[in-house]
C-alpha positions as CSV (number, residue, x, y, z in Angstrom):
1,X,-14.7,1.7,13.3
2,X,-14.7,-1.3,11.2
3,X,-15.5,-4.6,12.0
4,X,-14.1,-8.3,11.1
5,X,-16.5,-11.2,11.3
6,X,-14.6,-14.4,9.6
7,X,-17.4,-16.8,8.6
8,X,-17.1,-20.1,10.2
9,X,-18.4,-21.3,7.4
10,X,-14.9,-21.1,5.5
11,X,-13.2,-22.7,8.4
12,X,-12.0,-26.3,9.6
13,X,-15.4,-28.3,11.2
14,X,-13.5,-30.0,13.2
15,X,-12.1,-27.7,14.6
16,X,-14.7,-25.2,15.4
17,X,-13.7,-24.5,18.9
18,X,-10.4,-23.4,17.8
19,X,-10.8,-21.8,14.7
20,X,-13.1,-19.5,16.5
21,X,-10.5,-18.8,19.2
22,X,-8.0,-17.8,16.6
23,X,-10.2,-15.3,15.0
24,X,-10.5,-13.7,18.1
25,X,-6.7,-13.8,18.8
26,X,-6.0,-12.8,15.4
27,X,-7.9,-9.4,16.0
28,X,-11.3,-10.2,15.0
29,X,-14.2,-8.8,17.3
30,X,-16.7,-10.2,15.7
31,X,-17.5,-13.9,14.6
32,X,-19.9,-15.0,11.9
33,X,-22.0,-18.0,12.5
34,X,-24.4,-18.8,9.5
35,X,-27.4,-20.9,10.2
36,X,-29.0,-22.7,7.8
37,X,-31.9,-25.2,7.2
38,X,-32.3,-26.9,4.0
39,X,-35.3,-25.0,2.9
40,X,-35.0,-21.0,2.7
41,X,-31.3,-21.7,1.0
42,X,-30.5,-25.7,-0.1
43,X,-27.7,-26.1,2.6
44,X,-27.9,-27.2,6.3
45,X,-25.1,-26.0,8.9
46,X,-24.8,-25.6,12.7
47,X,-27.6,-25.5,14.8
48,X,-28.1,-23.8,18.2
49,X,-26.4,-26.6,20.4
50,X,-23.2,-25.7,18.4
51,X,-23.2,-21.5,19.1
52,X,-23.7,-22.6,23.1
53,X,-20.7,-25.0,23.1
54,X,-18.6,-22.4,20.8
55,X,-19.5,-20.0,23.3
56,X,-17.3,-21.1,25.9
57,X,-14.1,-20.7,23.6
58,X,-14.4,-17.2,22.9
59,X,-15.3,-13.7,24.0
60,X,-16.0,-12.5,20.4
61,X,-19.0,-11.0,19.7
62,X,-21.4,-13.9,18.3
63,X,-22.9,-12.3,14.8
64,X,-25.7,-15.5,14.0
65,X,-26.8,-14.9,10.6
66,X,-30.5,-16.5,10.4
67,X,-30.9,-18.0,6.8
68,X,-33.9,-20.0,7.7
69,X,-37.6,-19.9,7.0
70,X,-38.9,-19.2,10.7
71,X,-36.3,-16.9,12.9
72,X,-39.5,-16.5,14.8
73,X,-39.5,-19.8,16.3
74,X,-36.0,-19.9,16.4
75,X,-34.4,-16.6,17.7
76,X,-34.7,-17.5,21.0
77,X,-32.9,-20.7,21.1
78,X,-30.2,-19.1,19.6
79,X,-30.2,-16.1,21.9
80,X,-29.9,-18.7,24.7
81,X,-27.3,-20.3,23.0
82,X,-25.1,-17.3,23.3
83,X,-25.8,-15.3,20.2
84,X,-24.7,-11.2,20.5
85,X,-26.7,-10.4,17.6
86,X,-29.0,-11.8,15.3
87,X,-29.5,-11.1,12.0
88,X,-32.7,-12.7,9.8
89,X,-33.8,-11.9,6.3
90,X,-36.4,-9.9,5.5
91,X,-37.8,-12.5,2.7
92,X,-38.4,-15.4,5.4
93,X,-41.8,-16.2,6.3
94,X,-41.5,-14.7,9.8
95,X,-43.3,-11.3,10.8
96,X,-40.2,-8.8,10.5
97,X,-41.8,-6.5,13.2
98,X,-42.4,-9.5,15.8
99,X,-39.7,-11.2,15.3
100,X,-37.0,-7.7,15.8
101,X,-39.4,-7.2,19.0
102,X,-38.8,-11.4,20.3
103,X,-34.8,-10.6,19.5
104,X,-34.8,-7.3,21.7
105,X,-36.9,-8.6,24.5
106,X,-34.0,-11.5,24.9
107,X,-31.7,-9.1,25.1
108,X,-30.1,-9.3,21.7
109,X,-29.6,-6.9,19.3
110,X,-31.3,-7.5,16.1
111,X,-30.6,-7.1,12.6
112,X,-31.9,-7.7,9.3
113,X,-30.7,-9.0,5.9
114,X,-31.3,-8.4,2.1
115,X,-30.8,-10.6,-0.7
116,X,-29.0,-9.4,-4.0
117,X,-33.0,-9.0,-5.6
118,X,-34.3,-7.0,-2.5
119,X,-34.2,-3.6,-2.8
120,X,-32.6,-1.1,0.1
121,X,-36.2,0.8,0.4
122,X,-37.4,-2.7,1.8
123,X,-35.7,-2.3,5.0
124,X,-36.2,1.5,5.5
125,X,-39.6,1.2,7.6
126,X,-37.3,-0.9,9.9
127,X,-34.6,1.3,10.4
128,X,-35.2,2.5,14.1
129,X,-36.0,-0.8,15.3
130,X,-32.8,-2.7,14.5
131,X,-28.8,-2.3,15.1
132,X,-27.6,-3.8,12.3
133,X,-28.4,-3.8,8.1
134,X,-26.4,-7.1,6.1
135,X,-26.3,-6.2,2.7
136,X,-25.9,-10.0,0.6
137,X,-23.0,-9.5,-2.0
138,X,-23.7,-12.8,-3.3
139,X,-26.6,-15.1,-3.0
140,X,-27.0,-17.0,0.2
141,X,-26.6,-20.3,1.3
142,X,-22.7,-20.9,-0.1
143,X,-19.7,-20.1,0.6
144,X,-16.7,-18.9,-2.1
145,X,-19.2,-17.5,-4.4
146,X,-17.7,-14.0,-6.3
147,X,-18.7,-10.7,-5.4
148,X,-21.5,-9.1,-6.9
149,X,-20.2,-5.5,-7.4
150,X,-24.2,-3.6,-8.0
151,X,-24.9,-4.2,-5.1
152,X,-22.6,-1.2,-3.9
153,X,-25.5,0.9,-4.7
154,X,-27.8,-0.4,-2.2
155,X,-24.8,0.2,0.7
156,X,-24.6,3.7,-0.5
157,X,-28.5,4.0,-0.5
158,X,-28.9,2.3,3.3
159,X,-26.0,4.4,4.7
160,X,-27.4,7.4,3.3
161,X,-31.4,7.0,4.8
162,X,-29.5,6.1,8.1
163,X,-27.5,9.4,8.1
164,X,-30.6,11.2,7.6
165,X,-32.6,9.2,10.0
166,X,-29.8,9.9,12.8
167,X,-28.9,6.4,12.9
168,X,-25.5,5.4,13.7
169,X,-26.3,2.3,12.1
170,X,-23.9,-1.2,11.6
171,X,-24.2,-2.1,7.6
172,X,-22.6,-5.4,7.0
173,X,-21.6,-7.1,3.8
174,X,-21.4,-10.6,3.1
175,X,-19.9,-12.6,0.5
176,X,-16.5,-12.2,-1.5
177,X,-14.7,-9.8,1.1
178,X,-11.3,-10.0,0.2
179,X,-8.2,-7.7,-0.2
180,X,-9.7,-6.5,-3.4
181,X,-13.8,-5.9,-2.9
182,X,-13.3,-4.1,1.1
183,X,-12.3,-1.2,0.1
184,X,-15.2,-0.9,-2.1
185,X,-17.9,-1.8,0.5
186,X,-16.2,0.4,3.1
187,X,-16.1,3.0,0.8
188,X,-19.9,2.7,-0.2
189,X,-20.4,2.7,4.1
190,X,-20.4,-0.1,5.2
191,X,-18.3,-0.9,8.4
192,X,-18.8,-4.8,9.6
193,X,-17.4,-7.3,6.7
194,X,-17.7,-10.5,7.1
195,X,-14.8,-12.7,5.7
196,X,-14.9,-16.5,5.0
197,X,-12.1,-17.9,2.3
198,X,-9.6,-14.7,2.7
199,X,-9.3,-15.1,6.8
200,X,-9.4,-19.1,6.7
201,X,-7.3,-20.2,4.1
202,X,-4.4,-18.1,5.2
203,X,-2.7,-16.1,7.7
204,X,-5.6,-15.2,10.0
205,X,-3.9,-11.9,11.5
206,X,-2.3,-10.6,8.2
207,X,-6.0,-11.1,6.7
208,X,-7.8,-9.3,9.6
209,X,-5.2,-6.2,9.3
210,X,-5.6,-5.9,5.5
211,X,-10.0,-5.4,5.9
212,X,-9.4,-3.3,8.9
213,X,-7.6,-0.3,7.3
214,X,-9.5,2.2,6.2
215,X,-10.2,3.7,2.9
């Protein structure tokens, strides 16, 4: 089944509450909250006192996307906060195996992400300890950025070591999902996209529709 996450990050900040609800409403299961903090990508955005207040305006799955230096010392503030899942990248300073084993023990599921230069092979050891694989399709840390299409090729090669593994594994993609790149990613297997731009500056349930047919 695939999965819509519109990235707050493309929405209205003052109207977070709101926005968030009308994801939901507009058929979205899933919402993306990106956290950064000024030093593993240049930008700062919403901290964990945020994802607890957004909390009560939605039921959607909360998809917290870790672009910070330490998810270690963070992961469980956010998992208090509200967070469903939390997804950190594998180039932070953190422990990968410590900090998937602080995320689980919270009771969150756990996921990791891969900038454009890391290879798929990188996360492979990691595989059966995690629910969820974010494949960067453009760098991280801004929004509106263009699609970077070679990195279809490391979809295709996570979704393929999963199938052998067993692993009925989530592979999200993140950055330039619109109309024109989802049916790429989906096709290479992934089946959670996250959507900033394309669901925010339009209509939110014509948007969600479009990414959720299939191939």
């Amino acid at each position: 089944m695939i999965k819509i996450s519109p990235s707050l990050l493309a929405s209205d900040f003052s109207r977070l509450g709101e926005e968030a609800a009308a994801c939901f409403d507009a058929g979205a299961q899933w919402i993306h909250i990106d956290v950064m903090d000024g030093h593993f990508v240049p930008n700062i955005t919403l901290g964990a006192p945020i994802v607890k207040s957004l909390r009560k305006c939605t039921p959607a799955v909360f998809d917290v996307h870790l672009m910070i230096s330490d998810p270690y010392k963070y992961a469980g503030d956010f998992c208090s906060a509200g967070a469903d899942i939390i997804t950190f990248h594998l180039e932070s300073d953190s422990n990968p195996a410590e900090t998937i084993a602080l995320i689980k023990s919270l009771g969150v599921k756990a996921g990791i992400a891969l900038k454009p230069a890391t290879p798929a092979e990188a996360v492979f050891p990691y595989l059966t300890d995690i629910d969820m694989v974010l494949v960067m399709t453009v760098e991280p840390g801004f929004g509106g950025q263009s699609f970077m299409e070679n990195q279809l090729p490391k979809i295709e090669a996570v979704r393929r070591e999963c199938e052998r593994l067993g692993i009925p594994m989530d592979i999200q993609v993140d950055g330039g999902i619109a109309a024109e790149t989802a049916p790429l990613v989906k096709k290479a297997g992934a089946n959670v996209l996250v959507a900033g731009s394309f669901v925010f500056k339009g209509d939110k349930k014509a948007a969600v529709e479009l990414l959720k047919q299939p191939v």
